[in-house]
Every structure is written in structure tokens, then in C-alpha cells.
Backbone as CSV, one residue per row, in Angstrom:
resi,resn,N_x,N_y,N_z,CA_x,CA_y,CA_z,C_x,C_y,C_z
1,UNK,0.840,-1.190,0.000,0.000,0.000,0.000,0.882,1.249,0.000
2,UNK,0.417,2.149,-0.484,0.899,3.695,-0.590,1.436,4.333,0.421
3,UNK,2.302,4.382,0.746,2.633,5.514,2.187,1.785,6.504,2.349
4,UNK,1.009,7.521,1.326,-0.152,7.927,1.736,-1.468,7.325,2.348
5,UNK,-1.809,6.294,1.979,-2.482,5.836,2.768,-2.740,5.698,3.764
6,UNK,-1.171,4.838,4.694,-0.813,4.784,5.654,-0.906,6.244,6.265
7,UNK,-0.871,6.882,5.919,-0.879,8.422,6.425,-2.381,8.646,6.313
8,UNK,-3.209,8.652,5.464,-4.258,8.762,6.350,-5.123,8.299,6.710
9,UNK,-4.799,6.825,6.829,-5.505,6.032,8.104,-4.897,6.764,9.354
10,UNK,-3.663,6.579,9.640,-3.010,7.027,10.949,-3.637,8.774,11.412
11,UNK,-4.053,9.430,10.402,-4.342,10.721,10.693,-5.837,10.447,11.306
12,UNK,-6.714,9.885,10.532,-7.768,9.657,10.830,-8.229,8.953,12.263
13,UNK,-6.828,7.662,12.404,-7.225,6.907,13.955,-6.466,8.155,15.127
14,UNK,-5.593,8.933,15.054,-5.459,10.071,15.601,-6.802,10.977,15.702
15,UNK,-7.067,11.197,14.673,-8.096,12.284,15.267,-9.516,11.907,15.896
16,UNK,-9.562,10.764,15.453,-11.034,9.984,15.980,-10.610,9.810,17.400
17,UNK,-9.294,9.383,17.986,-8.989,9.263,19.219,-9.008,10.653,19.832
18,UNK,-8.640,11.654,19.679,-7.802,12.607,20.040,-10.138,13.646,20.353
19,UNK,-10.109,13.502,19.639,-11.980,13.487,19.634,-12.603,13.248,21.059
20,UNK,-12.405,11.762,20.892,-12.943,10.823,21.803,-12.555,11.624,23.349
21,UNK,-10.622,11.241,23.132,-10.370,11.441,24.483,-10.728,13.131,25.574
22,UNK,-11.118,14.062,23.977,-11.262,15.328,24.770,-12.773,15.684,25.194
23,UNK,-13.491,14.668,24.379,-15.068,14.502,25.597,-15.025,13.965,26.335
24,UNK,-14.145,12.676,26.965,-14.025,11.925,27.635,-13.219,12.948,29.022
25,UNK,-12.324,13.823,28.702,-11.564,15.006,29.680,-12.576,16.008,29.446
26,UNK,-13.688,15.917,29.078,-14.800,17.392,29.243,-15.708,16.844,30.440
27,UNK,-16.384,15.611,30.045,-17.003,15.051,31.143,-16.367,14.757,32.550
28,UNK,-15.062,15.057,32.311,-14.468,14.697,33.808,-14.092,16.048,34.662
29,UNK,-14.248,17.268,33.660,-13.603,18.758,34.640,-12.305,18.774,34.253
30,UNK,-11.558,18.054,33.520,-10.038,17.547,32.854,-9.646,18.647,32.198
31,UNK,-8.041,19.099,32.257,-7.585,19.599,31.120,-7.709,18.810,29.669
32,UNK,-8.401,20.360,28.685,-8.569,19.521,27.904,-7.909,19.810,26.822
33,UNK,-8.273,18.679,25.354,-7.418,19.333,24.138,-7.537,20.727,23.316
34,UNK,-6.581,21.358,23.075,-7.190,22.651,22.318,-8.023,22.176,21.151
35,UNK,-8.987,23.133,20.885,-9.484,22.885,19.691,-8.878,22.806,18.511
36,UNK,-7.493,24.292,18.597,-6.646,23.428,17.125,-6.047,22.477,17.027
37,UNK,-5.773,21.735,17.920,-5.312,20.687,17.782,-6.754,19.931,17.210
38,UNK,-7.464,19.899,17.517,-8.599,18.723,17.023,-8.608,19.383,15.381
39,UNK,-8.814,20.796,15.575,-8.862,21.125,13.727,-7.852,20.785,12.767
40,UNK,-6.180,20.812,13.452,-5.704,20.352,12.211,-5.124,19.090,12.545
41,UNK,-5.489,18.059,13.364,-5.437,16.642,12.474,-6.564,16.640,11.876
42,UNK,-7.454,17.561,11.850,-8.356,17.220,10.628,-8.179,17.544,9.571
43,UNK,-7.864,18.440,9.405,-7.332,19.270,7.989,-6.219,18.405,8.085
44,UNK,-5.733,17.969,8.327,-4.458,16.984,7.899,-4.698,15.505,7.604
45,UNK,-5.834,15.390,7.078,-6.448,13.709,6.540,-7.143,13.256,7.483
46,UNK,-7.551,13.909,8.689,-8.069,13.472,9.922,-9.700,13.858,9.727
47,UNK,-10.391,14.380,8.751,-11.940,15.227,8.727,-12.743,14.124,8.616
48,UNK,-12.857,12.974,7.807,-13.405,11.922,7.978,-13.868,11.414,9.451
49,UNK,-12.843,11.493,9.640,-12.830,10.584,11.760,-13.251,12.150,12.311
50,UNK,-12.750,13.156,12.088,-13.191,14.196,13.409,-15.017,14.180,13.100
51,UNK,-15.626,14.252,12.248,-17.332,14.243,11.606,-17.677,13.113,12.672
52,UNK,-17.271,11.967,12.230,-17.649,10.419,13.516,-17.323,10.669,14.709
53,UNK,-15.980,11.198,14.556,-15.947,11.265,16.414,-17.131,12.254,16.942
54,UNK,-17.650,13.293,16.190,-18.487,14.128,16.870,-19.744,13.960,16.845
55,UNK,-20.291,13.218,15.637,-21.660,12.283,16.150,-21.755,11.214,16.658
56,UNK,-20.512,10.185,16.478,-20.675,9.174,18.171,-20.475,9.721,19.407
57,UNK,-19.312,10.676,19.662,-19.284,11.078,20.729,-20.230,12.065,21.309
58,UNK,-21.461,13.014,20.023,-21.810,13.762,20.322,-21.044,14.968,21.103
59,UNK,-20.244,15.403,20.517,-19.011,16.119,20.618,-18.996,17.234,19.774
60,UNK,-18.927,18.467,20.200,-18.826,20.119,19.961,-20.231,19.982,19.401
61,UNK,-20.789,19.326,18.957,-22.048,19.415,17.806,-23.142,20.172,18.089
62,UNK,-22.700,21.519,19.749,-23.855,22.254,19.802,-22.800,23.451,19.585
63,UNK,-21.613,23.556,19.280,-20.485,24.803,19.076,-20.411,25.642,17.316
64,UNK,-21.481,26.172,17.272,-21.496,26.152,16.374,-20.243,27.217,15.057
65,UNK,-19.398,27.559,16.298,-18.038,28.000,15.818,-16.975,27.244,15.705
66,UNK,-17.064,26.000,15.931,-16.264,24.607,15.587,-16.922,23.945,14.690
67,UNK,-18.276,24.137,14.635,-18.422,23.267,13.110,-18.107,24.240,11.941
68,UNK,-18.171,25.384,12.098,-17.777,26.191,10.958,-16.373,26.124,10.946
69,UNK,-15.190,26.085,11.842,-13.727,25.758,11.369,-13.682,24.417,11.303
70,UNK,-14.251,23.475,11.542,-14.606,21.981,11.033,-14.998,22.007,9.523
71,UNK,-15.643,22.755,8.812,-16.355,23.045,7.799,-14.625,23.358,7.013
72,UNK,-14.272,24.407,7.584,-13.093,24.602,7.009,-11.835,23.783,6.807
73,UNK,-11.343,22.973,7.926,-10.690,21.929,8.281,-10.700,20.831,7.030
74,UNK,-12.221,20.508,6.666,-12.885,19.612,5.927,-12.172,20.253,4.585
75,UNK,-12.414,21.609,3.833,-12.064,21.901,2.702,-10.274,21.697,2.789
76,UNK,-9.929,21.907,3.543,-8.170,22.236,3.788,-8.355,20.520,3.031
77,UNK,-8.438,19.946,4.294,-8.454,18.173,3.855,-8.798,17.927,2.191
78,UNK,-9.681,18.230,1.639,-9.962,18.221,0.128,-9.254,18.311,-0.666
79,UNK,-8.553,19.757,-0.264,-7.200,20.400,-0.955,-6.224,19.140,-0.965
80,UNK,-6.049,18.655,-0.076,-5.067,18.346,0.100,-4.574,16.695,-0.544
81,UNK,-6.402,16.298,-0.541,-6.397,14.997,-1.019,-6.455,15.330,-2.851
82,UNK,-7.182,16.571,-3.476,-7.184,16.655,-4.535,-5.504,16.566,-5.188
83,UNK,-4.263,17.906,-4.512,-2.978,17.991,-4.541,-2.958,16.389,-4.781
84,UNK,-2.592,15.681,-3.701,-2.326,14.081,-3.726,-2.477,13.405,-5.084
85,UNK,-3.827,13.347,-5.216,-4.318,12.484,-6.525,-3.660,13.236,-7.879
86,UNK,-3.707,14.575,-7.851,-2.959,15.375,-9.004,-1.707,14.636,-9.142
87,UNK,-0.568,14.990,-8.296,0.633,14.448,-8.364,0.599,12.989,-8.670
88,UNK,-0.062,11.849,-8.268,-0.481,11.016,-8.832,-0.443,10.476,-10.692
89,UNK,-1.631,11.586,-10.786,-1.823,11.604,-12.150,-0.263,12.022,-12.970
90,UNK,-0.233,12.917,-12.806,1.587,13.297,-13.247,2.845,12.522,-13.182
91,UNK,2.879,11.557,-12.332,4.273,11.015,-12.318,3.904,9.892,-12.767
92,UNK,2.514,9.490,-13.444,2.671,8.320,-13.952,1.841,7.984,-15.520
């Protein structure tokens, strides 16, 4: 398999975790994760898993200034997968 790939599965089981564990430290009174950190493993191949982590976990999904840089996060990610597949097309 592609070393990209591997990259973003690993981005994705990062951010689905990284999700998880900062509702899991909200419900407890816990220091918790910054939000950019949750935004750019998403924008970094992670937007897939951050969307799931926040309707299983029911997570930020009443913030409605995190779903709009989620919204954004999501396009960064696009970019980034479109770039990918381009270079793709070109070197072969």
C-alpha cells in the first residue's frame, strides 16, 4: 500500500482518538485538548474521523463555531487529497 495511505488512516485513527479522548476530559472537569489541535489533524487527513468522532461522541455538535472551522478543516483536507491524486496523475 501507498505511504499515503498509511498516512491517512493514521491521521484519521489520531483524530477519531484525540476526539474521543477530549469529551471523555470534558465530562471529567479535565484539562482539555485545544481545539486546534482537534482542527488540524483534521485538515491533515483526519476530517473523515473528526465528523464520527463528533456524532458518536456527540461532541462540539452544539459549538457552532467549531463546526464552521470543522467546515473549514474539511475543505483544507480536500485540498489536500485533490494535490495528492494530481501528483499522482503526473508522475505516472
Amino acid at each position: 500500500m501507498n505511504v499515503w495511505v498509511w498516512v491517512v488512516i493514521a491521521m484519521n485513527v489520531l483524530a477519531f482518538g484525540a476526539f474521543g479522548l477530549d469529551k471523555s476530559k470534558a465530562r471529567r472537569g479535565k484539562s482539555r485538548i485545544p481545539e486546534a489541535h482537534l482542527l488540524l489533524l483534521s485538515a491533515l487527513s483526519g476530517a473523515p474521523a473528526g465528523w464520527l468522532a463528533m456524532s458518536t461522541f456527540r461532541h462540539k455538535t452544539q459549538k457552532l463555531s467549531f463546526q464552521v472551522k470543522m467546515v473549514l478543516a474539511t475543505l483544507v483536507n480536500a485540498v489536500w487529497v485533490w494535490l495528492w491524486w494530481k501528483s499522482r496523475e503526473n508522475s505516472g
